[in-house]
Phi, psi and omega in degrees: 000130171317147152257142169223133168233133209273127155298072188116172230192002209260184172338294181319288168331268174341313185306299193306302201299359186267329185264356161293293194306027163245341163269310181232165198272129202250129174237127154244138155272128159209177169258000167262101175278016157309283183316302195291357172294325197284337197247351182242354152263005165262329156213108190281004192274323187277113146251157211245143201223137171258088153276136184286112180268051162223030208236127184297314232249349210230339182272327180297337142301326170307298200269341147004108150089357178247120200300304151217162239209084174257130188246144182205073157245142170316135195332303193272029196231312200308289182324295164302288168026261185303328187274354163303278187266049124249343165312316191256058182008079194236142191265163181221140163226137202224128183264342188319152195232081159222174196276018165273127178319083159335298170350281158030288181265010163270003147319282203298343193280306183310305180301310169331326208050032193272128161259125149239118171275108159265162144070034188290047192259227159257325177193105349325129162164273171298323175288352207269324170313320156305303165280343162295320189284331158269004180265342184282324209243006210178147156286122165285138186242316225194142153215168214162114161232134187228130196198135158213152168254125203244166146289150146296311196277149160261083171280136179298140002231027176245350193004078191199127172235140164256147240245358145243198195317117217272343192274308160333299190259353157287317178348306178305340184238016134285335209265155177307134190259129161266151207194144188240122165228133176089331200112028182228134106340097175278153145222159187217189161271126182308158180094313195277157195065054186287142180220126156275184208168120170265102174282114159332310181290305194222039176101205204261123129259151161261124160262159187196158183304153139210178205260086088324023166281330186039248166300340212301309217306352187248337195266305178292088182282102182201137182280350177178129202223114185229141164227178196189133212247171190226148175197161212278127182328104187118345184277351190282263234311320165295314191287309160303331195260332159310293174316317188293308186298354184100353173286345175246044173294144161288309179268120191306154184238198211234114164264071182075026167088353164277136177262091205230129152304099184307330197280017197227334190255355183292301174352300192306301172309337199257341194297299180334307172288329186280345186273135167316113144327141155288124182044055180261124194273139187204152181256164127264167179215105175231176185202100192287124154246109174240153205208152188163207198254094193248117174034054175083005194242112208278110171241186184187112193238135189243138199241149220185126168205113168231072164289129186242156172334119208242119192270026178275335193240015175056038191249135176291151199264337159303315223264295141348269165332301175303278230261323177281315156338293200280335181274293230263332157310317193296331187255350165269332172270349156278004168243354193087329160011284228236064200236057172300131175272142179128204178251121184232106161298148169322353200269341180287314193293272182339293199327322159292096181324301189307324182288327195290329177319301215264353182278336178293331195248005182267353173264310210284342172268351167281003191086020201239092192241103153305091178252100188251142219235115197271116233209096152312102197264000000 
């Protein structure tokens, strides 16, 4: 039997790692030996190892001997990380959101002869999948993506759970957003251009810019390319009045002679308010557009996904979306599927029909249902 071993520990992880163990023999790290106690009386065919996973010399003993090597550490950890196990020429699939270029590391991925799948989630991820397979069969004119993850219940005063690293998602609303318009390259500011968008399923969201485009923006020639991330009316203006005031600064400022970074103690403040209740129901919601020229025929293919908490396996549907994403790539690369040498954003993955095929239906038997809807324009 194949080995794997899951990077982390957090929602996601747990997830991937419950749904690997069911093909493979499953190892997770973390350095919280709560979670992995908690995760090894729930499945005990999974073994759990308690590590500082930020020390290079402790993941490169871990993964010894392991077939793949799945990462789901917070952003600003990540980044050595994928570059640890492509050194130690290990294929990789990665969910991680940090602010470093991957690309980067694909010399060195190459010469290793290392497969690494980044930013391998829902968005990043599926969409980046979505558009690679269409990017194959058609001239793209326009992509567009709108994506969130919600609560059902909404609480004052952010009416917002976050469904992984709290560092993570301020990320989104800090880092500057790129957008491709006209054939240029934008940066605009996280946050900018709110818009509502009206959803059948679950109403009026505000959307606003944030940097999903990510790899899109080098791999792709497209004239115009935007994502948007979604949340419940009223949360971008709280988010603003935090960013504007200085609470997610990074240099640090000097407090009663301590010297403390406002982004680490607000993190500290908002995790409370931001974490999932135990069996707290909450959705994703996205809406994929690609849109262009298909054999002389002006098309538009719209991708629709709403998924909820699933309470037979008590799992969350960012966890789900994300993390079965990253397992169904995960299974094309332990099978051979999938044996691109190098740094492979997920728009790689899409580009092979056969992958995109098996990656659709390997969510769609988890209940991870893309219902995509075709348009003559």
């Amino acid at each position: 039997m194949k080995k794997v071993i899951v990077l982390g520990v957090g929602l996601v992880g747990k997830a991937m790692a419950r749904d690997l163990a069911r093909d493979y023999q499953v190892t997770v790290a973390d350095i919280n030996g709560e979670a992995l106690e908690q995760l090894r009386h729930e499945n005990p065919a999974i073994q759990t190892r308690e590590e500082d996973l930020s020390q290079a010399s402790k993941i490169q003993k871990l993964i010894v001997g392991q077939d793949l090597v799945i990462g789901a550490l917070p952003g600003f950890m990540a980044f050595s990380m994928l570059k640890t196990v492509i050194e130690s020429k290990k294929n990789i699939v990665d969910i991680s959101f940090f602010a470093e270029d991957a690309l980067e590391l694909d010399a060195v991925a190459q010469k290793n002869q290392v497969t690494a799948v980044v930013d391998c989630g829902v968005a990043p991820g599926m969409d980046n999948i979505i558009l690679g397979y269409h990017y194959q069969t058609m001239q793209v004119e326009s992509f567009e993506c709108l994506v969130g993850g919600l609560p059902v219940v909404r609480h004052w005063p952010y009416a917002y759970k976050a469904p992984f690293s709290p560092i993570d998602v301020i990320a989104e609303y800090t880092r500057p957003a790129r957008l491709v318009e006209n054939g240029h390259i934008v940066v605009r500011p996280a946050l900018s251009d709110a818009e509502y968008i009206d959803f059948d399923e679950v109403g009026t969201l505000e959307a606003f810019n944030t940097d999903g485009l990510r790899s899109l923006i080098k791999t792709m020639k497209i004239p115009n390319m935007k994502e948007k991330t979604l949340r419940y009316p009223g949360h971008i203006e709280y988010i603003k009045v935090l960013r504007e005031t200085g609470f997610f600064d990074e240099k640090p400022v000097q407090v009663r002679g301590a010297s403390v970074r406002p982004i680490d103690v607000t993190a500290k403040l908002l995790f409370p308010k931001w974490q999932l209740g135990k069996d707290e129901e909450e959705f994703t919601i996205m809406r994929v557009s690609v849109q262009g020229k298909e054999q002389g025929n002006n098309k538009r293919y719209v991708y629709h996904l709403l998924d909820r908490y699933d309470k037979k396996t008590h799992t969350s549907s960012m966890a789900r979306t994300t993390g079965y994403t990253a397992t169904a790539v995960s299974h094309l690369v332990l099978e051979g599927h999938f044996t691109r040498a190098g740094v492979c954003p997920p728009e790689y993955v899409g580009a092979d029909t056969a992958a995109f095929r098996q990656v659709l239906a390997y969510l769609k038997e988890r209940n991870v249902n893309y219902v995509a809807q075709e348009h003559l324009e």
